[in-house]
C-alpha positions as CSV (number, residue, x, y, z in Angstrom):
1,X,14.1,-20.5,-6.5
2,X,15.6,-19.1,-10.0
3,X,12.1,-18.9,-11.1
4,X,12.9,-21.7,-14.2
5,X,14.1,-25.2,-14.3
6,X,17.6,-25.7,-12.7
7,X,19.8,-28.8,-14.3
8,X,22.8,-29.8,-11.5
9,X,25.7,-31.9,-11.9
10,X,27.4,-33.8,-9.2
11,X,24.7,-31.8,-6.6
12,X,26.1,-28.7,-8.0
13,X,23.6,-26.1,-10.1
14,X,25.3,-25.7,-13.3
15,X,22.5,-23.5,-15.3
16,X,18.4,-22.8,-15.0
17,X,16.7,-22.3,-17.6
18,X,14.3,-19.1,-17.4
19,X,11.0,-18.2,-18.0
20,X,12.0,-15.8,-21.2
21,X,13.6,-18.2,-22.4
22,X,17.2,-16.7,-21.2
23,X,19.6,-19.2,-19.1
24,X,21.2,-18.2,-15.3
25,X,25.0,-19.6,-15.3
26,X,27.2,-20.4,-12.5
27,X,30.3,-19.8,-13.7
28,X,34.2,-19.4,-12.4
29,X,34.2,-16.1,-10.4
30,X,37.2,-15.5,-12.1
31,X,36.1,-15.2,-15.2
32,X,33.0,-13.5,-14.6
33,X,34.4,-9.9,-16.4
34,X,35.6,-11.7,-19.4
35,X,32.2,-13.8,-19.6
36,X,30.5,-10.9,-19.6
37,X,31.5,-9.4,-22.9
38,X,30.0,-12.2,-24.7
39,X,26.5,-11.0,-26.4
40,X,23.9,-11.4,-24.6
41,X,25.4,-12.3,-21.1
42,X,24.7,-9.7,-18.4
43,X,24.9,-9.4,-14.3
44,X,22.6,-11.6,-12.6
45,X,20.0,-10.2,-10.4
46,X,18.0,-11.9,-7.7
47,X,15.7,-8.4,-8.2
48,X,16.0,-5.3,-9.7
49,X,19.3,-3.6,-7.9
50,X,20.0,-7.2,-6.1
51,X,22.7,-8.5,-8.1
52,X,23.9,-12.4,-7.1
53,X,27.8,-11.3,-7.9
54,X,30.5,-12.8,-9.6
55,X,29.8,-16.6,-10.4
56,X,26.3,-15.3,-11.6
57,X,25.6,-14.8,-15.4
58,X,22.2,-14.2,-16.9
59,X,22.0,-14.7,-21.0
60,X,19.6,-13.7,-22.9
61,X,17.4,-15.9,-25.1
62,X,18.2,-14.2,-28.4
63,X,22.0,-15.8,-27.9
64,X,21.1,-18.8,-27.4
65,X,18.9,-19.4,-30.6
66,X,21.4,-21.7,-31.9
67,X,22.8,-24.7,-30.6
68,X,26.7,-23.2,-30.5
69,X,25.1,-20.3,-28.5
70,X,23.3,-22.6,-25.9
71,X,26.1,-25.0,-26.0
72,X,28.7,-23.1,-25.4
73,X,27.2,-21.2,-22.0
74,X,26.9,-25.1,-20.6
75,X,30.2,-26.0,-21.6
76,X,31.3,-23.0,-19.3
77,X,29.4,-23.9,-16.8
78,X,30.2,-27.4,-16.8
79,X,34.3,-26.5,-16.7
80,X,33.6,-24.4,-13.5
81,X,31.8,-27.6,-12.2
82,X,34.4,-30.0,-12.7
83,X,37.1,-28.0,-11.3
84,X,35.0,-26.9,-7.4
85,X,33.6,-31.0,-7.4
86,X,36.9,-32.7,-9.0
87,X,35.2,-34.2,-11.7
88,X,37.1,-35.3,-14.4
89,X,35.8,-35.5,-18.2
């Protein structure tokens, strides 16, 4: 559906990894501005022009070289989880 492999969480999609090596996020709606101004994250599309709106980040593969990069965009994605399934850590 993403066109990559999706990894979900308590039957939830929390990020799919992407051909390019980049990584689609679900994240809180409400941070979705602020998320944004991290390098590398950008507006996901479903096509060019089609974007999937707020909840939907795309990052790109050059920030998630490291571990802290890659890590950090599924701990995001995993707090957005927790708080729409009430999972706790």
């Amino acid at each position: 559906m993403f066109g990559g492999r999706s990894f979900m969480v308590n039957e939830k999609m929390i990020v799919s990894a992407l051909k390019d090596g980049g990584l689609l996020v679900r994240v809180d709606a409400d941070r979705h501005e602020e998320l944004l101004s991290r390098p590398g994250a950008m507006q996901a599309e479903m096509g060019p022009g089609r974007d999937m709106g707020p909840g939907w980040i795309e990052v790109e593969a050059d920030a998630l070289r490291d571990d802290e990069g890659l890590s950090s965009w599924v701990e995001i994605a995993m707090e957005y989880n927790r708080a729409v399934t009430g999972d706790q850590p």
